[in-house]
N, C-alpha and C positions, 0 to 999 in steps of 0.2 A: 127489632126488625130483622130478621131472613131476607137471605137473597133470594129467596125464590116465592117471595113476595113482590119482587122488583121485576121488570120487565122494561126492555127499549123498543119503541114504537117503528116501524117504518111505515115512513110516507111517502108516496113521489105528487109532484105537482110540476102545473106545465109551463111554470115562469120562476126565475130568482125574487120576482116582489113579491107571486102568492107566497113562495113559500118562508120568504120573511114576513108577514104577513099571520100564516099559520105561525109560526112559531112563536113569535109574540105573543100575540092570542093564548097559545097555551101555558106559555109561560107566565103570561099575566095573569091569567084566571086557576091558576097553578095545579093545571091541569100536566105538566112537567117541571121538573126542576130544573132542567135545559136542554134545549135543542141543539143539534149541528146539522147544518146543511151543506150539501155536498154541492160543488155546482155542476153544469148541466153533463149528461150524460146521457146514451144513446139508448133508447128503449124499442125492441122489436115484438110487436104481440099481435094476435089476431084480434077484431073487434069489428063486431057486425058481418064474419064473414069474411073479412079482405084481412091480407097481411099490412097492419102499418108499420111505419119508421118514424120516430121522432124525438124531439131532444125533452129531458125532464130531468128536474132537480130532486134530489133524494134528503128527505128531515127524517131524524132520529131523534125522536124524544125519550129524553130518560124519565119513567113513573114508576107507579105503585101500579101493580095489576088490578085493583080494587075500583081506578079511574079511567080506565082503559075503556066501558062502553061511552061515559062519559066526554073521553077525548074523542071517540072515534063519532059519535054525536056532534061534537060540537065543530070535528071538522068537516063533516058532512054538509051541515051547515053553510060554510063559505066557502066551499071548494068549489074549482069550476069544472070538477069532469062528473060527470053522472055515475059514473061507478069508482070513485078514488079509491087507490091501493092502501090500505091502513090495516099492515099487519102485526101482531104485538108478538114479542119473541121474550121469552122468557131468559132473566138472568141468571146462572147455576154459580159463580161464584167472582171473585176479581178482589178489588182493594176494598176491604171493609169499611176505610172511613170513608173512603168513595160513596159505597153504595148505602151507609146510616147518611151519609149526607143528602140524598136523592131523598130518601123515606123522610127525614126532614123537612124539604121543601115544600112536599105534596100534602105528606098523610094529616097533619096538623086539618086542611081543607074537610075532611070528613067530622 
C-alpha cells in the first residue's frame, strides 16, 4: 500500500449527532478506518444567492481513494443538506504504520 493511495475525506454536517451518525455509518460499513469530528465551527458561504452564517461540524475520514465515490454515495444518502460538502484530499506521506494501518481497515472491503 502507497500513500498516495490513501486519502482523508472532509465532511461538514449541520449537527454533532449527523455527524456521529456519518461517521459510524462509515466506519461500520468500512467505508473508513476512522473518523474525527471537530465540533461546531462557523461556516460563511453563499447559497441560493444570499450570504449565510451558520454553525457546522467538520468529520475527516481516513480511506483508500478506491472507496471514496463509494463513501461520498453513501453519505449523500443520509445527509441533511442538499448539496453536502464531501471533499477527498489526497495523503502525500506521514507515519507509515499509521497509514498500512488505514489500507488495512478498508481495502480488505474490495
Amino acid at each position: 500500500m502507497t500513500e498516495d493511495s490513501l486519502c482523508f475525506v472532509y465532511i461538514t454536517a449541520s449537527s454533532k449527532g449527523e455527524a456521529n451518525s456519518i461517521g459510524e455509518l462509515l466506519v461500520q460499513q468500512k467505508l473508513a478506518a476512522c473518523v474525527n469530528i471537530f465540533d461546531e465551527m462557523t461556516s460563511i458561504y453563499r447559497w441560493q444567492g444570499k450570504i449565510e452564517k451558520s454553525s457546522e461540524f467538520v468529520i475527516i475520514a481516513k480511506t483508500h481513494q478506491l472507496l471514496v465515490d463509494d463513501l461520498c454515495e453513501k453519505v449523500k444518502q443520509i445527509h441533511s443538506y442538499e448539496c453536502p460538502c464531501i471533499v477527498s484530499i489526497p495523503v502525500e506521506g506521514g507515519n507509515h504504520e499509521f497509514l498500512d494501518w488505514i489500507g488495512q481497515q478498508v481495502i480488505e472491503r474490495k
